[in-house]
N, C-alpha and C positions, 0 to 999 in steps of 0.2 A: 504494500500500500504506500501512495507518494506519499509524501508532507502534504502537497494541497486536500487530501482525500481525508486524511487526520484534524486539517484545521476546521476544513468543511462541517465534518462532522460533530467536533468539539461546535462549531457555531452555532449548529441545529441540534443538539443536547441543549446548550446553556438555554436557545430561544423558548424550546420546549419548556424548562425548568421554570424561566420566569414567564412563560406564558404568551410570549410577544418576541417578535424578530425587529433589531435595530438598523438602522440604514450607517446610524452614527456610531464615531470608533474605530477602532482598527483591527472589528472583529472578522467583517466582512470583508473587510481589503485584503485579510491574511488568506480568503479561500480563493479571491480571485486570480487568474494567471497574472506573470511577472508583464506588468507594462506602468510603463510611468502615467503617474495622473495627470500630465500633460497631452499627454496622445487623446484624437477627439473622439478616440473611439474607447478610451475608460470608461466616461458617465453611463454610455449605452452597456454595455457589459457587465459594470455594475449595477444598474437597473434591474439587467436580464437575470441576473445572478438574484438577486435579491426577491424578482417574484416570481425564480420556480422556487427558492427556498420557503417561501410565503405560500407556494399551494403546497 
C-alpha cells in the first residue's frame, strides 16, 4: 500500500470519527497527488478528491 493510500485512509477514519469531512488543513492535501498548489489544475482535483470522499 503507497503513503497516499495510508493518508487517504487515515482522512476518511478521522472524517468518519468526527462525523464530517474538512476541505480545510493539511489533511486533505496529504491524500492528494504531488503537484504544487500553484498548478491551475490543484483547486479542481482537490474538489474532485474531496466529493468522492464526501459520497
Amino acid at each position: 500500500m503507497n503513503l497516499m493510500n495510508k493518508l487517504a485512509k487515515r482522512y476518511i477514519a478521522v472524517s468518519l470519527k468526527r462525523e464530517y469531512a474538512s476541505e480545510n488543513g493539511t489533511e486533505l492535501n496529504s491524500t492528494l497527488p504531488k503537484m504544487s498548489p500553484l498548478n491551475p489544475q490543484y483547486k479542481t482535483k482537490k474538489q474532485s478528491v474531496f466529493e468522492k470522499i464526501v459520497a
